[in-house]
N, C-alpha and C positions, 0 to 999 in steps of 0.2 A: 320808331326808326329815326335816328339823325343823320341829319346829312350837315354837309359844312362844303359850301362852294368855292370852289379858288379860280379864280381869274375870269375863265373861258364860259363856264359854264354855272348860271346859278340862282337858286334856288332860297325862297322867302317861305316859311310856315305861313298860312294865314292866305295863299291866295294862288292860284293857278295857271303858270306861266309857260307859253310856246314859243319860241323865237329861232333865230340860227343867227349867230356868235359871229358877227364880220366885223367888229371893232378891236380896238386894240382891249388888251385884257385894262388896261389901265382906266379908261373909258367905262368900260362896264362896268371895273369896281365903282368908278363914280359915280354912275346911274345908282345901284342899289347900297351905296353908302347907307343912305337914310333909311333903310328897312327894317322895319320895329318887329323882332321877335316876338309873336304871340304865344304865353303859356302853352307849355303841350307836354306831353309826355315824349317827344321829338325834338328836340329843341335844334335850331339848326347854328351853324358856330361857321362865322364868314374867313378865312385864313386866308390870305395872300402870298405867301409866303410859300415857295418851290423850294424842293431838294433836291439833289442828284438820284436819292434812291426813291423818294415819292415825291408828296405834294407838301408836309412838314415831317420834319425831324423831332417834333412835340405833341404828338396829336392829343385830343382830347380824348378820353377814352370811349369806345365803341362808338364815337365818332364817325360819319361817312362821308372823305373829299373828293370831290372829283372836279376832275380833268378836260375836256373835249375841244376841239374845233369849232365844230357844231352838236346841237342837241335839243332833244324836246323834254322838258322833265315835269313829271304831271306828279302830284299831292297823291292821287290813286290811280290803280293801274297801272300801266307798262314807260316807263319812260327811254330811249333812244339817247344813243351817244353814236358820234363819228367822227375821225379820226387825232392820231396822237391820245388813245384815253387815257387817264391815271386816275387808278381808283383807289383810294386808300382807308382801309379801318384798323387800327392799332398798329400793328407790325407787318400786317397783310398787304402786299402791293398787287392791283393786277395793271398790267402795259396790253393794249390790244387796239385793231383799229377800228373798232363794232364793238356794240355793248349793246344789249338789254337788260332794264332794271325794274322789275313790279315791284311798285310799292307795296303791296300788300303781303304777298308770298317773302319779299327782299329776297329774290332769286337773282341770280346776275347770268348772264347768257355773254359771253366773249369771245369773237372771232377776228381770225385774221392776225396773226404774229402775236398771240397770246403771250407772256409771259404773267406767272404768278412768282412770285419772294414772298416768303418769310424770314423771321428771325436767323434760320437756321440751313434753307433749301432757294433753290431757284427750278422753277419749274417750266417750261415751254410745250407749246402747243396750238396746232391750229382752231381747236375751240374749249372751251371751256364752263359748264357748268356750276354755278357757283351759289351757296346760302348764305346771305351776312349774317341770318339773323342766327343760324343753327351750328354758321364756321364748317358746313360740309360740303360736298362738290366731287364731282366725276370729270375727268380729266382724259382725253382719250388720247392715242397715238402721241406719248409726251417722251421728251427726254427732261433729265433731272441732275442736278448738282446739290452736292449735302457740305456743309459747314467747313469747314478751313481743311479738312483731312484732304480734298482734291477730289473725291469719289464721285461719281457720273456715271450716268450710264440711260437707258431707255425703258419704256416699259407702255404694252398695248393698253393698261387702263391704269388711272393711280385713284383711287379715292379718298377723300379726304374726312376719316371717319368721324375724327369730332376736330377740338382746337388744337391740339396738339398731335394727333396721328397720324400718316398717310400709309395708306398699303395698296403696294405695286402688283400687278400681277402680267405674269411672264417678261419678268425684269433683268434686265442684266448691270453687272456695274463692275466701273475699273478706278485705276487713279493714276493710268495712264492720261496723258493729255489729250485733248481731241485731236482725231484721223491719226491716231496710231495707237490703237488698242494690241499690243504685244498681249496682253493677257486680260481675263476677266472673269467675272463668276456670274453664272445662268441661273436662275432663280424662278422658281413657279408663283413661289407667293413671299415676299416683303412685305414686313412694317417697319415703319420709321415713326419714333415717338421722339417728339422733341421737348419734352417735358424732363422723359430721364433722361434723354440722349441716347439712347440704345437703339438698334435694330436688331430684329428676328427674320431671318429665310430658312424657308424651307425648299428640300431639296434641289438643294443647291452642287452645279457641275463650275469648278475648275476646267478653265480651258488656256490651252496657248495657242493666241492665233483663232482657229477652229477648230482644235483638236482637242478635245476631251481628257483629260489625263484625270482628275480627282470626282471624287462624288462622297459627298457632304449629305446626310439626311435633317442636318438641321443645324444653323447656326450661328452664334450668337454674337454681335460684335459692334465695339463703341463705336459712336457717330462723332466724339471729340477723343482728347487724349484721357478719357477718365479711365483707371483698372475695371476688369469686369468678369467675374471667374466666367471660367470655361476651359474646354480642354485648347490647350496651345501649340502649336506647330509640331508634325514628329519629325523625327529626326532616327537617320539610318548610322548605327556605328561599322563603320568598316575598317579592321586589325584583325587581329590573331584571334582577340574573341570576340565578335561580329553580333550586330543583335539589333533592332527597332527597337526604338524610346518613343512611350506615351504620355505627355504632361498633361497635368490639370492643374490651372490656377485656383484658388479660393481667394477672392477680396473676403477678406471679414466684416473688415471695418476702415476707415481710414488713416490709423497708426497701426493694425499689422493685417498681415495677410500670410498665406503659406503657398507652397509649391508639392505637389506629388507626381511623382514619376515613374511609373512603372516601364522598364527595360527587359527584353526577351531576350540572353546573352547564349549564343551557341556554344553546348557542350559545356555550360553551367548552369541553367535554368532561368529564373526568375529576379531580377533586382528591383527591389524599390526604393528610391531614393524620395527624402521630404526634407523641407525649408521651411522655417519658420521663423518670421519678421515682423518686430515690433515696435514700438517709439511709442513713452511718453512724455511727460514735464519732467519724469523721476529717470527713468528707465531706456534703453534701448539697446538692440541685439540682434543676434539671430543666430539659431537653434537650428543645427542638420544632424541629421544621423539615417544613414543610408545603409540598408542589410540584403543579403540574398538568405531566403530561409533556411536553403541547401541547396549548397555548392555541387553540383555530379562530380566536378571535377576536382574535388577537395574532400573525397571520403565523403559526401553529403553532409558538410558542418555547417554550421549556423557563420558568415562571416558578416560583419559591419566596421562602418568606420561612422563616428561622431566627430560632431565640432559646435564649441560654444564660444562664442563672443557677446559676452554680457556689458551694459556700465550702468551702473546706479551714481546718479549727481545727485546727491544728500543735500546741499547748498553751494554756494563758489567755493568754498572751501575743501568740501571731501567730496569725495568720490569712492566708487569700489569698481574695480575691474575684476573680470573674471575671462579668461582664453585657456581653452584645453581642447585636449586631440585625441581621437585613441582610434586603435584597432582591434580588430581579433586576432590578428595575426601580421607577422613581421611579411608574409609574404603578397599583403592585401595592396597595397601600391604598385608593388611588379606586376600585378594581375591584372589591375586596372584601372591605371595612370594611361598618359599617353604623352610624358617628355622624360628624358634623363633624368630633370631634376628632381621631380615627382618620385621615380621609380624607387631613389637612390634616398632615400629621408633616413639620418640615421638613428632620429628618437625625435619622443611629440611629445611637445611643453602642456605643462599643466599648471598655471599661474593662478592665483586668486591675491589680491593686493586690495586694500586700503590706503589711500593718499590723501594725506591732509597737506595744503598749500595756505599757509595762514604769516605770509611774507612779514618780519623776514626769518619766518622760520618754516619749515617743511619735515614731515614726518610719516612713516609707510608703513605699515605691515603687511606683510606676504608671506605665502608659502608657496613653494617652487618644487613638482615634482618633475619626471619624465618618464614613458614608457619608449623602452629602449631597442630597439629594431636590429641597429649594429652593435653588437658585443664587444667591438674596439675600439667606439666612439659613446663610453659611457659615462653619461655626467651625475654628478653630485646630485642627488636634491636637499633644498636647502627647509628645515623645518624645524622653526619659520625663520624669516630675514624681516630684522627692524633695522629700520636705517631713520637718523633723526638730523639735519644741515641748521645752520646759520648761517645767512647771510645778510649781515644788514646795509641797508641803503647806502650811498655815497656815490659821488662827487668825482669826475675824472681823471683827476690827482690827489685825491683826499688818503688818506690810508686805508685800506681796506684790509678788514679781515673777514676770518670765517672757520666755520666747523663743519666737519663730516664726521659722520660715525654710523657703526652698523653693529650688529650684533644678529651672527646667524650660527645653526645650526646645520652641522654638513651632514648628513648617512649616505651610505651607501652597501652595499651588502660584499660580505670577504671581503671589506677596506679597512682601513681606518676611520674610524668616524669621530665627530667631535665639535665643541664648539669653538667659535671665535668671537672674540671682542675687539673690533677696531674704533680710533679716533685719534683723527689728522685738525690740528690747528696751522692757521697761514695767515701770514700778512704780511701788505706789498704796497709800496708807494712805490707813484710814478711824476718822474721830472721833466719836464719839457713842452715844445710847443711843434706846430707844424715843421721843423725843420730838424730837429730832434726829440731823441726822449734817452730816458732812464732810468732801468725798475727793477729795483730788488725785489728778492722774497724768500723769505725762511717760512718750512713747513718742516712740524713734529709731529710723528706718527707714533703712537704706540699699539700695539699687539698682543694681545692674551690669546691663548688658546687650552682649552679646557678637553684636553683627548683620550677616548674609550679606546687603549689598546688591549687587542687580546693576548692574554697568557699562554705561552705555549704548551703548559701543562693543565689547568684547570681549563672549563666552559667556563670562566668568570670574565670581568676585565676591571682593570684598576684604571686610575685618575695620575692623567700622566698633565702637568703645566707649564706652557711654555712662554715666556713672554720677551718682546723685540719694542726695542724703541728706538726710532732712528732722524735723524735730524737732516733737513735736505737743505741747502742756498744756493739761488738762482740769482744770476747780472743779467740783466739784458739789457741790450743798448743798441740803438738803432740812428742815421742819419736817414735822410729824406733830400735828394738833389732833384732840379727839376728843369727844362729847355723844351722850350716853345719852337716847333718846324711849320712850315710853310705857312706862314703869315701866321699866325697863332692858331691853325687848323686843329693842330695835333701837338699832345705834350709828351715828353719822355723822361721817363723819371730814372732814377738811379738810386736804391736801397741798399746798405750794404748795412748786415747786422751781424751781432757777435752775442752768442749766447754761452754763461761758462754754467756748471751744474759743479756741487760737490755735497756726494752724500758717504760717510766714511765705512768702510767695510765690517762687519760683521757678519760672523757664521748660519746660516740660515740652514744647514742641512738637515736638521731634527724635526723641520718643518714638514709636515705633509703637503701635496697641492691637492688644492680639494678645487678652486678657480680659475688657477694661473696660467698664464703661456708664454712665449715668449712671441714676441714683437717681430715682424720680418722687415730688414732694413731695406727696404726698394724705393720709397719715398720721399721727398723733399721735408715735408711736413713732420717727417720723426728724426729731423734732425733736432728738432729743439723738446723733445720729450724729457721729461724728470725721470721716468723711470724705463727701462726697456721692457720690463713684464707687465702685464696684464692683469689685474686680480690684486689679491691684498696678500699672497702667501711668498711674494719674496720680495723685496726692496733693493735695485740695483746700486751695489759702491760704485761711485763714480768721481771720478775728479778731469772734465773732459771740455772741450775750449769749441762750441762751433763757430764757424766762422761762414757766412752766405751773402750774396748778393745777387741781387732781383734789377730786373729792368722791367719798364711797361711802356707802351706804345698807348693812350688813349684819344678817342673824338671828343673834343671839347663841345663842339656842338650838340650831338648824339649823345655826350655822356657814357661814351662806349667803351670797353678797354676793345682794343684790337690786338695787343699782342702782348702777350708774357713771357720772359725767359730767367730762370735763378738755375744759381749753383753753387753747392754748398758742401762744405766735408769738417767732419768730429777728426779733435788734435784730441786724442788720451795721455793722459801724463802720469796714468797707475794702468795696471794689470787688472782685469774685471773677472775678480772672484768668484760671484754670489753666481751660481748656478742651477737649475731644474736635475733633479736627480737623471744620473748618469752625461749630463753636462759636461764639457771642459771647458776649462781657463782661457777665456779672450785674453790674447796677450799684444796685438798689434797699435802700435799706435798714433797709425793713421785710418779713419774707416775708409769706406767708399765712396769715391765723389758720385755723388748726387747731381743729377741734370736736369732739369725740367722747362718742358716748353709747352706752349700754347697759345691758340690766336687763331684769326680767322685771316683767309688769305684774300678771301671776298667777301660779297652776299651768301654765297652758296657754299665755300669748299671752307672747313676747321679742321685743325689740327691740333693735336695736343698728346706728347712726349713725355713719360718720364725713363730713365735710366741707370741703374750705378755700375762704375767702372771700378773693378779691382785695382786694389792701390798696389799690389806687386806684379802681376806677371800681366796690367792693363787690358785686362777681359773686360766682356761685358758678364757682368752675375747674374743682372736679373734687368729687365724692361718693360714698359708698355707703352703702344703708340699704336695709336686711332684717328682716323682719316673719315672725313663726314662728311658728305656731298649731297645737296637737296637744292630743288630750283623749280620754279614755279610750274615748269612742267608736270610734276609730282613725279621726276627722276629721281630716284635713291640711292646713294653707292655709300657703303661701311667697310671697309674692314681693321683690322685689329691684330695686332703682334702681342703673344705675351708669353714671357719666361719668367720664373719664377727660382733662381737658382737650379738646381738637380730635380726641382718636385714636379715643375709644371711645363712646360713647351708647346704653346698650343695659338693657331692660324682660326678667326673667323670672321667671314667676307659676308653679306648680306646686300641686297638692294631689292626696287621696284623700279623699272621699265614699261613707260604706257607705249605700247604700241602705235593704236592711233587714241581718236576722241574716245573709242568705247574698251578695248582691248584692251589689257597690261599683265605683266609677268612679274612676280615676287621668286625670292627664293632666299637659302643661305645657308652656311653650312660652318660647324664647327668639326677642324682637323686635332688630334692628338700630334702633334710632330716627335713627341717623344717615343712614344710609341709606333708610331706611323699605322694610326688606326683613325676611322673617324667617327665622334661621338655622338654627333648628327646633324642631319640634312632636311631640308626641305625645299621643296617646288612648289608654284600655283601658277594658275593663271586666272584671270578675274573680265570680267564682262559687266557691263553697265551702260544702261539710257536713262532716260529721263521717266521712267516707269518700274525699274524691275534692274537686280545687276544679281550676280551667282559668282561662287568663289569656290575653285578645286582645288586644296593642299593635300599633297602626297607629305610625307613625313617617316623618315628614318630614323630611328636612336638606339643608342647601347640600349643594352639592359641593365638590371643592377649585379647583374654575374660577371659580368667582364668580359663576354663570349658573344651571344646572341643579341640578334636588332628583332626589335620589333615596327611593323608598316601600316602605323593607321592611315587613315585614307579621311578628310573633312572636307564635304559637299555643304554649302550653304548659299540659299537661294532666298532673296530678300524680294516683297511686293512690297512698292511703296504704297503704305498709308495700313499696310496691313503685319508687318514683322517678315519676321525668318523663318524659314524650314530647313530642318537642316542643324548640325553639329554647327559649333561655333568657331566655322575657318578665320574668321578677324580676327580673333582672341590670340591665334596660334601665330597672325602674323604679325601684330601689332607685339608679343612678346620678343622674335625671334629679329626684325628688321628695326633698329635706332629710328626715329626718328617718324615712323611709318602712322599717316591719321589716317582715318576713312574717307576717304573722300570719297 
């Protein structure tokens, strides 16, 4: 046995000492300075040296210091401590104001405001049984705290089965604070292992308050934040098709682990949904594919939906991605999604890509398919798409150039199908310094297209070629003015730029569009655009003069902008030809002035406008403007105007409202104004203390038919230190409320 004396109380191998400690600690160390260690298999180790949590922060190992006021401490036999004790061996602290210690058994006996620490726990009680030598001990009428998680609770006997175990019997425990246990779990038998960090209870009762609500026949759950399979919180779906969900974790290992979830769906049967997550040096993903074996309400078919997100990192150089989506059926999201956007998907990508990044050149292959949901939103797949760039390095007025090029293959079924070959050269020097600039740029595109059209008379198809090469030149040229307001607080700048474009017209109508679209002019930002379409299957003529000016308001201190205002309108000086089939001729030539604003008007309240005003009969075509209010209250207020020409007309308002400290109300709603329908809504209301908070969203949405709403219902109830129960209401409000965290 060792011992190691600090201060108060202490103790010489070699000789047998009785006293009571009425000098200063200082004094006593003086006395036994000079005491010679004699050989032993005890060896005793003298510390001075007090912590906050013991008597050192160092100890020797299996080591015994101690503490006292007073004390008798005998070689063999029973030795006596009294008051203020600290007993300390390795990481084991006992604090109490009575101690007995036999030397021979190394039993420790501790009474009177007991407290035991370890590494991991904090243990109290009015006495205490303890083994140095065996690390075990009975603990009666104790309460208990466990490691950084908050967890507490009490328990009639804890035993301390070896160095690392204790188990509770008829224990309870919360991670409510003390004197306010809102909830807790009742337990017959605990252990706490702090070697893996785990505990085990069995039957175990959920309670709120003293009311009994769950019963648990056994289970399992980490003592820190490590994963740890087991089944995990269920959760009640309430909508149209209504059902309990059962999860179970699997830790594998510590790069992947998976998820299974079995779902009880009324008046469809049985869902199982699984996850599967990986990471390594090479690799990382995750793997779902979720099926009912048979639908009742679907003729009894087999329906699933998959999803993979792969990436292999080869070296810094390449890479492979891989994302794909599928169904069983176009009507498996209407069934069971539970927002607009979800419901309405009108095809699922199926990518696989190679990318080499080897600066200054980059190069990809990929093949791009889709399964395709809406029959009036059906895209091309591309098989395969190589795309190969240059760009080399330089300098902020040096000349730059560069290449793009691609080379993809389009199909599609009853289309057209075919290849394409594109590549665009550019180069652009820039003049100027902080007060101006000046920067051309020519870019030549050339265009093959290699197209299977079919014969109206045979099943064959011939080789039809089509090739476009078009030449683009861009001026831009910009000033920069600048004034300093209230003492040099704040600067205000003044931007006015002039961008011309000229690309010369040519017939593009023999073209198919296999990518193209065209561009909706509602924004400041496409004022300066080289082309209006999208894609490589049409090249706008242009011969067109913009002209904009910008203002800003910034904090020189802060480094802030505070305010933005531009406005900007296209002078056309030709007719714009090149059209998407069934197209007509832009022939006006002035576009739409263009507005935009933006800026905060405090800490708390932003705004930010854009608008275009028709240049003849001075309408508004199209806008948006959104209004953001948040303040340390955790007050929320959003809404949002937005038209889109004749396509779109649509109001949504959002916020969060705390009632008081624990209370608060979410909701929000998007209105069609065109329509005068609305697309959807949602409510909550949310409860939280310092132990436990619960969250109710009711939820309205279209459907994807244009007619019926469907009403799910998301209850989620959060124990701190232990997760959620419950559907995931955060999820729904954090998408649907700007700006909205958890608090």
């Amino acid at each position: 046995m060792k011992f190691s004396a600090s201060f108060k109380t202490i103790l010489c191998t070699g000789f047998i000492a009785s006293f009571s400690a009425t000098h200063a600690k200082q004094i006593i160390a003086e006395e036994y300075a000079s005491c010679v260690v004699a050989p032993s298999t005890s060896p005793i180790a003298l510390d001075l040296k007090s912590t906050q949590q013991g008597i050192t922060d160092k100890p020797v190992k299996d080591a015994i210091y101690l503490e006292a006021d007073t004390g008798k401490i005998r070689k063999q036999g029973v030795s006596t401590l009294d008051g203020d004790i600290i007993i300390q061996q390795n990481t084991t602290i006992f604090k109490a104001d009575q101690a007995k210690i036999n030397r021979d058994t190394e039993q420790v006996i501790a009474k009177g405001n007991v407290v035991l620490t370890d590494s991991n726990y904090e243990l109290k009680s009015p006495e205490i049984e303890y083994n140095l030598k065996s690390k075990t001990g009975t603990i009666k009428d104790a309460t208990y705290s466990v490691g950084q998680s908050g967890l507490r609770g009490k328990s009639s006997e804890i035993k301390k089965i070896d160095e690392n175990r204790l188990k509770l019997q008829d224990a309870t425990f919360t991670s409510c604070p003390a004197n306010l246990d809102s909830w807790h779990l009742a337990s017959s038998d605990i252990v706490l292992d702090n070697k893996t960090q785990i505990g085990n209870a069995k039957n175990v009762t959920f309670n709120v308050g003293k009311v009994p609500v769950f019963y648990f026949p056994w289970l399992r759950f980490p003592m820190n934040d490590q994963r740890l399979s087991g089944f995990l919180t269920p959760s009640v779906k309430l909508q149209s098709n209504e059902g309990i969900s059962l999860p179970y974790y699997f830790n594998l290992a510590p790069n992947y682990d998976a998820t299974l979830r079995l779902t009880t769906i009324n008046n469809t049967g049985v869902q199982i949904d699984s996850e599967f997550r990986y990471l390594s040096k090479l690799n990382k993903g995750t793997l779902e594919y979720d099926f009912i074996p048979e639908d009742a309400s679907y003729d009894d078919q087999q329906r699933y939906y998959f999803k993979i997100d792969h990436q292999t990192k080869f070296n810094k150089q390449t890479r492979l991605n891989l994302k794909a989506e599928g169904v069983s059926d176009a009507d498996f999201f209407d069934d069971f999604s539970s927002s607009l956007e979800t419901s309405t998907r009108p095809a699922l990508e199926r990518r696989l890509e190679v990318l080499n990044i080897n600066k200054p050149w980059s190069a990809s292959v990929a093949v791009e398919d889709y399964q395709v949901l809406d029959s009036d939103d059906d895209p091309y797949s591309k098989l395969p798409e190589l795309k190969l760039s240059y760009t080399p390095k330089s300098g902020p007025n040096d000349l730059k150039v560069g290449l793009d090029s691609e080379l993809v293959y389009f199909d599609k079924a009853d289309e057209t199908n075919g290849a394409r070959a594109d590549i665009k050269f550019t180069a652009s020097k820039k003049w100027g310094d902080d007060s101006w600039y000046f920067k051309p740029k020519l870019s030549l595109e050339h265009t093959i297209y290699s197209l299977d059209v079919s014969s109206s008379d045979e099943d064959t198809y011939t080789k039809s070629s089509i090739d476009r090469t078009l030449p683009t030149v861009t001026l831009d040229a910009g000033l920069f003015f600048d004034r300093h307001l209230k003492n040099n607080k704040y600067t205000q700048t003044l931007e006015p730029r002039v961008f011309y474009t000229y690309t010369p017209y040519k017939d593009q109508s023999d073209i198919p569009i296999f990518d193209t679209a065209l561009t909706n002019f509602s924004e400041s930002n496409q004022l300066f655009l080289e082309n209006r379409f999208t894609g490589k299957d049409r090249i706008a003529d242009n011969s067109k003069l913009t002209f904009a000016v910008t203002s800003r308001i910034q904090n020189r201190d802060l480094g802030r902008e505070l305010f933005k205002a531009s406005i900007g309108q296209v002078f056309n000086f030709s007719d714009r030809k090149v059209t998407l089939p069934e197209g007509t001729i832009s022939t006006g030539t002035r576009s739409d002035l263009v507005l935009e604003l933006s800026g905060r008007l405090n800490d708390n309240f932003r705004v930010s406008a854009t608008a275009s005003l028709n240049n003849e009969d001075k309408s508004v075509s199209s806008y948006y403007l959104r209004l953001n209010y948040q303040d340390e209250k955790k007050r929320i207020a959003n809404i949002s105007l937005r038209k889109l020409d004749t396509e779109l007309d649509q109001l949504s308002m959002s916020g969060s409202l705390p009632i008081n400290d624990k209370w608060s109300m979410v909701g929000s709603v998007d209105q069609d104004l065109k329509n005068n329908r609305n697309l959807e809504a949602l409510v909550g209301v949310e409860y939280q203390d310092c132990c436990w908070k619960t969250r109710l969203v009711v939820k309205r949405y279209l459907t994807s038919d244009n007619i019926t709403y469907d009403n799910p219902v998301f209850l989620e109830f959060e124990l701190k230190g232990l997760g959620n129960i419950g559907r995931s209401a955060t999820s729904q409000i954090k998408e649907k409320i700007y700006g909205y965290d958890d608090f």
